[in-house]
N, C-alpha and C positions, 0 to 999 in steps of 0.2 A: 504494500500500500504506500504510493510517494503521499508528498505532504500537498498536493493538490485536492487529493482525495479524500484525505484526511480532515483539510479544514471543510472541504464538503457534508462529511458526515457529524464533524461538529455542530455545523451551523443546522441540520436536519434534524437533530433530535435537542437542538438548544428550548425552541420552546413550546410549550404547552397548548390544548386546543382552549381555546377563550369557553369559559361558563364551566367549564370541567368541576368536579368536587371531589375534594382529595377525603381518600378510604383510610383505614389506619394501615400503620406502614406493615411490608411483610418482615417479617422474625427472621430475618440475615443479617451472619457476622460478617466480616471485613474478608476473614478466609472464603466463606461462600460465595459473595459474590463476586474476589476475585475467580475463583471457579468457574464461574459461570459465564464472565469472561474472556477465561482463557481457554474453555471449550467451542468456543465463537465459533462455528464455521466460518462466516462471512461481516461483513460492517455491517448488513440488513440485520444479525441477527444483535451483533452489538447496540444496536437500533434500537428497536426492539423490546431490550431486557432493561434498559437503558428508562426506556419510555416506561414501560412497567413501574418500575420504582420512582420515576417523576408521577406517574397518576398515584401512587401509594404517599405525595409527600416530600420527595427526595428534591431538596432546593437545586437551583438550576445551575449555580456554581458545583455541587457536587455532582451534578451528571457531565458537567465537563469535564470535570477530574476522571472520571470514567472513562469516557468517553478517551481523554489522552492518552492515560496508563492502559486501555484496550489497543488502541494503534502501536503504540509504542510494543509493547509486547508481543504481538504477535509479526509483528516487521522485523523486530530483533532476532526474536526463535528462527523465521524463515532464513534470515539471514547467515546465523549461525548454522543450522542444519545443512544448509546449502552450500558451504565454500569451508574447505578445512585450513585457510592458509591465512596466515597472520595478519597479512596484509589487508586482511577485510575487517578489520577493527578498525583501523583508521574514517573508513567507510562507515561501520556502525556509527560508533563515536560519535563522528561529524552529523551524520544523518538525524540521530536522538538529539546531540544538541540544535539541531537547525529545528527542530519541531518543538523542544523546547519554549524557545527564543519563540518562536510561531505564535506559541498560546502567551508566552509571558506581555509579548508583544500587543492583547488583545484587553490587559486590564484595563478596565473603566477609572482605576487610579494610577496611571501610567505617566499623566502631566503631576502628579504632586508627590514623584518621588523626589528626596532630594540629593541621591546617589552622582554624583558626576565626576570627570575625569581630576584628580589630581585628591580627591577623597578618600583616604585608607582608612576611615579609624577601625572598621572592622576586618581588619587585614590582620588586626593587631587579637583575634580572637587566638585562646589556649587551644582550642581544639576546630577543627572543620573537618567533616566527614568527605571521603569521595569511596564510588563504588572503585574494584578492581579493574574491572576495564576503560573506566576514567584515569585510572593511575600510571597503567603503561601506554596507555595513548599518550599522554602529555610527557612521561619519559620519551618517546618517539619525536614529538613534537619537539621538544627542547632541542633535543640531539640535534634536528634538523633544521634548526631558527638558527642556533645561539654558537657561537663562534668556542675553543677551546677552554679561552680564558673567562667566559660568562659563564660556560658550565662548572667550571672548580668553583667560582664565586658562589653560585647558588648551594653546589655542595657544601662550601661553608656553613651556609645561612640555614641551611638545611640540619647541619648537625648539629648547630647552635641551638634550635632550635627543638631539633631532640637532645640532647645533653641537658637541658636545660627543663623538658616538660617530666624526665625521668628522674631529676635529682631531689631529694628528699625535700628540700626548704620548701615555704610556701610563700616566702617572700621576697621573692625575685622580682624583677622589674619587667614587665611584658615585651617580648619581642613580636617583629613583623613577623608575616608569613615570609617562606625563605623566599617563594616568587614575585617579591615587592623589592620595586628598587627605583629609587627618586619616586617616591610614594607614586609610583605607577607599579601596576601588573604585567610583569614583560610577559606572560603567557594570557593576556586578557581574551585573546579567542581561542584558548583553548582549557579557557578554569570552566572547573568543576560544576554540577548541577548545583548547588549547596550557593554558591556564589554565582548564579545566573537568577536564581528565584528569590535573592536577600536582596529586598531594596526598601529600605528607609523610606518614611515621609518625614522625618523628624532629625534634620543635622544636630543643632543643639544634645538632643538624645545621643547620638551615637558617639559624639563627643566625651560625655558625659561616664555611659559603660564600657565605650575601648578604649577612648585617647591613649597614646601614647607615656601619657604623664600620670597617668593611675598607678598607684606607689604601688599595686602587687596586681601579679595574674589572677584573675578571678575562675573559680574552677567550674562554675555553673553558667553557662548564656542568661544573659540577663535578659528581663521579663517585660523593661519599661521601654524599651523601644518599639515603636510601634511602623509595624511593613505594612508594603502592598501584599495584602493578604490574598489576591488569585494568584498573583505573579510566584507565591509562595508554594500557595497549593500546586498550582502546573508544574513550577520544575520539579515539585517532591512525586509529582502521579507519573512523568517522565522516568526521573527514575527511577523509580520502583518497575515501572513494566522494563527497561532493560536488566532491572538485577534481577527480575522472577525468570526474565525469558535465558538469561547467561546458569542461571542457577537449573534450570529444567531441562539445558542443556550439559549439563554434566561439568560446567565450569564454576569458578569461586566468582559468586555474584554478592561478595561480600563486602560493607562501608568498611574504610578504615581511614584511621588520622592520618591526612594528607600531607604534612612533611614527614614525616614518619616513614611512609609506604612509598613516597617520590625519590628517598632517600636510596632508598633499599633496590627499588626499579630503576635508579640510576645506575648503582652498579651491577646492573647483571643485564649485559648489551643485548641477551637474548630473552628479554624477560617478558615482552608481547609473546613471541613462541611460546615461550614454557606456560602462561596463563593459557593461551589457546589450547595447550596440551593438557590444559586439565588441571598443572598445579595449583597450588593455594603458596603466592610466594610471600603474603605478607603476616600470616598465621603470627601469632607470639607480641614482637615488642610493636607493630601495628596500629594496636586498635586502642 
């Protein structure tokens, strides 16, 4: 399914027939009706199951979330099932993220984020999640942007970073993420879901729980910032349908902390192959 198609079936089951009256909803957990789903024959049936649970109730932002984590997922598995060769990650990757970007691109709070270029303070977070096939894409990525000397650099800032998240004190001074440099993202097209769907309305806020000048690392994500709550939910339904569809396929469709696991994927020059092969390379110090 490309992403033409996709925003078609988005926009088909977005909304409701007028005068409708909503029944009580059906007794499905998150597990079921990922199920349901990911047995989808076709987008009609994703449709469908979709519209079902909007007549039961189901608000309209969460049938889109559906409706993403359904394409995504089943575009991934075909894709995996279909090509054994590393090089179709790259392809994944990109693909998930452009549809992504697609939906985030569609929130109705999209002018009052206050997110723009030269803005890190949450770059400056203890922990960010990425999936494993988010991990050695961007190892691939790197390799292929960034000159000799940019890559030792990051691996610095990279171990800094873990040295740093694994040493007993809890009062250390916060560091950036290792891929920030002149509070730019030198991998900004190709970060992680986690940081495509985190977008502020509130600078002041962000200030406030990451600045750089916050006398310790905070070990919890702070609660007072307040996001563009679709752009949130899309990237998280994203990825989730690539990590069920990498996991169903017999690969590690597992989150792990991102310098951490970038670290690790950096040295090991074959480390998209061995993921594709089925290992789990970031198992242990990770997560």
């Amino acid at each position: 399914m490309n992403r033409a198609e996709r925003r078609r079936q988005a926009k088909a089951t977005k909304k409701k027939p007028v005068g409708e009256e909503k029944t009580s909803a059906p007794r499905l957990d998150i597990a079921q009706i990922k199920s349901q789903l990911q047995q989808a024959a076709s987008p009609q049936e994703v449709q469908q199951f979709v519209g079902q649970l909007r007549e039961h109730g189901l608000p309209s932002v969460g049938g889109e979330e559906l409706i993403a984590y359904a394409a995504q997922y089943h575009e991934a598995l075909a894709a995996l099932n279909g090509d054994d060769e590393a090089a179709c990650v790259a392809l994944l990757v990109n693909s998930a993220h452009a549809w992504a970007d697609d939906r985030i691109d569609q929130s109705p709070d999209r002018k009052r984020r206050a997110c723009q270029a030269g803005c890190a303070f949450c770059c400056y977070l203890p922990v960010v999640l990425a999936s494993a096939a988010e991990v050695v894409y961007l190892a691939d990525w790197l390799r292929a942007n960034c000159s000799a000397a940019e890559l030792e650099a990051v691996r610095r800032r990279l171990k800094a970073r873990y040295d740093q998240r694994t040493a007993s004190s809890q009062s250390q001074s916060p560091l950036p993420c290792g891929l920030l440099q002149d509070n730019t993202c030198m991998a900004y097209e190709a970060r992680p879901f986690k940081c495509r769907g985190w977008n502020s309305v509130r600078l002041e806020a962000c200030e406030r729980a990451y600045g750089p000048d916050n006398p310790i690392i905070k070990t919890e994500t702070p609660t007072t910032v307040p996001v563009d709550p679709f752009a949130f939910v899309m990237g998280n339904a994203v990825l989730n349908g690539l990590s069920d569809a990498t996991q169903h396929a017999g690969l590690d469709g597992g989150a792990y902390e991102l310098n951490a696991a970038l670290l690790r994927a950096l040295d090991l020059p074959d480390a998209t192959l061995r993921w594709r092969n089925g290992e789990r390379l970031f198992d242990g110090r990770c997560r």
